[in-house]
N, C-alpha and C positions, 0 to 999 in steps of 0.2 A: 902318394904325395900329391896327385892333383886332386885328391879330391878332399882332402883338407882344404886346400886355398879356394874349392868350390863352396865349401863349406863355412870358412872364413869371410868369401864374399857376400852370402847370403846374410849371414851374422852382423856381416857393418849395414848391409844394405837395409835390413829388418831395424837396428837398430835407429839409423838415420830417418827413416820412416816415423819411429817412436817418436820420436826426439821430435820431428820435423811439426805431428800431433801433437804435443805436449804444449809447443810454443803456440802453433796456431789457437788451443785450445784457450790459452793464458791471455794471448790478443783479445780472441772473443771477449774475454770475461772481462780484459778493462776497456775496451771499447763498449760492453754491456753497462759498466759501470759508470763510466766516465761522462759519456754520452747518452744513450739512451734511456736505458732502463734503471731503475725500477720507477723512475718518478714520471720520467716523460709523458707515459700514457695518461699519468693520471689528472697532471696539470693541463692537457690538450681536451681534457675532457672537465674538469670543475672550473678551468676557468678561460673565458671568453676569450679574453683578447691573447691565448698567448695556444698556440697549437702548429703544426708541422715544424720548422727549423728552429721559429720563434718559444716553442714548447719545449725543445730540445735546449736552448741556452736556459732556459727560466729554470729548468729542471738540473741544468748543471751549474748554476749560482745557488741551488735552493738546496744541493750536496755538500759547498762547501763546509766544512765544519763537520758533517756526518759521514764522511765517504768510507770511513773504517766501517761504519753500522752498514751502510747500503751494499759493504765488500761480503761482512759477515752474513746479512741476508740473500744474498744473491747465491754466492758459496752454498748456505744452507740449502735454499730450494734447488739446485741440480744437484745435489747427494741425493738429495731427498727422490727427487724426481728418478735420479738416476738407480738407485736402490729399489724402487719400487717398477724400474723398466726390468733391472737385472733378474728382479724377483720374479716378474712374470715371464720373462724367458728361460730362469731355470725351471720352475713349478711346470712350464707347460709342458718341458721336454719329457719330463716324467709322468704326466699322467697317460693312462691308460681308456681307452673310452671315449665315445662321439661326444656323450652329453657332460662326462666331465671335464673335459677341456670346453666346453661350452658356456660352462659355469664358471670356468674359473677366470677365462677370457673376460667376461662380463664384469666378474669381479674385478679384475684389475683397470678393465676400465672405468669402473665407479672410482676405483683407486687412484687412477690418475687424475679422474676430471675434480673427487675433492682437493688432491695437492696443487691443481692449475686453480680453483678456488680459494684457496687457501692464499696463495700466488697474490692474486689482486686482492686480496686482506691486507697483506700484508704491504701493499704499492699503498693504498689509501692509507696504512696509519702512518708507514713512512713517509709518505707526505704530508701531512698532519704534524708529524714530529719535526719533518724540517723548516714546516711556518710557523712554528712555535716558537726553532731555536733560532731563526731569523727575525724572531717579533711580527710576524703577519698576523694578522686574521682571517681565520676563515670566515668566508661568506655564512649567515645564520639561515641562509633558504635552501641548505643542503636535501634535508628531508621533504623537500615542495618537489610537486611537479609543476613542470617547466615546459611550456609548448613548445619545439622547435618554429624556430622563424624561417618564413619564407625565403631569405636571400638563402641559406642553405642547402633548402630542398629544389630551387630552381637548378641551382649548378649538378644536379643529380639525374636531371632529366635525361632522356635518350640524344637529344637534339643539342645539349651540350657537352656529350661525350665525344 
């Protein structure tokens, strides 16, 4: 009989853990969603005046009206990512061999770095798509090179760290 209810304890205990993951995991995604990601980076980077906190509001006014799209691409990329993590932890446990686990390593890590490629494809049309459904325009010097200016590269020195 006790060791049912040792048994039993484990069971809620394991369980509340799940549970405890699931929720933390759901946060992530709308704090991913809501706040940073997917647009953030990319508005801190195309356009000037609007980067760190300031990049972060720009990108969650430039969501509204898209946040089901940015829900469904976000979602997409961690299946995605997560699929191809899952995949190379079971492939590797099965292979036999120095050099074909070496090879296959390799592979999955081309594997991964195209999906984290893919990743910021898909940040740049999403925000493309959200100045569009805002009526923005995008800047026409996209494809220019662009010298970084001095005021930024000062604040990177050793002596202003």
């Amino acid at each position: 009989m006790h060791v049912v209810g040792l048994w039993a304890k484990i069971a809620f205990g394991t369980g509340c853990v799940v549970m405890g993951c699931v929720v933390a995991l759901m946060g992530m995604l709308t704090q991913s969603v809501l706040y940073f990601e997917p647009v953030a980076t990319v508005v801190s980077v195309m356009e000037e005046d609007y980067y760190g906190l300031e990049g972060m509001k720009k990108s969650r006014r430039l969501l509204e009206g898209k946040r089901t799209t940015a829900w469904v691409v976000t979602i997409s990329y961690m299946v995605i990512y997560g699929l191809v993590g899952h995949a190379a932890l079971k492939g590797y446990m099965h292979l036999e061999g120095l050099w074909a686990k070496i090879a296959f390593g390799t592979g999955c890590v081309v594997m991964e770095s195209l999906v984290a490629l893919m990743w910021m494809l898909t940040q740049s049309v999403l925000y493309s798509v959200c100045k569009a459904y805002h009526g923005e325009s995008i800047d026409g010097n996209l494809g220019e090179y662009q010298a970084i200016n001095n005021k930024n590269l000062e604040s990177l020195e050793p002596s202003n760290l």
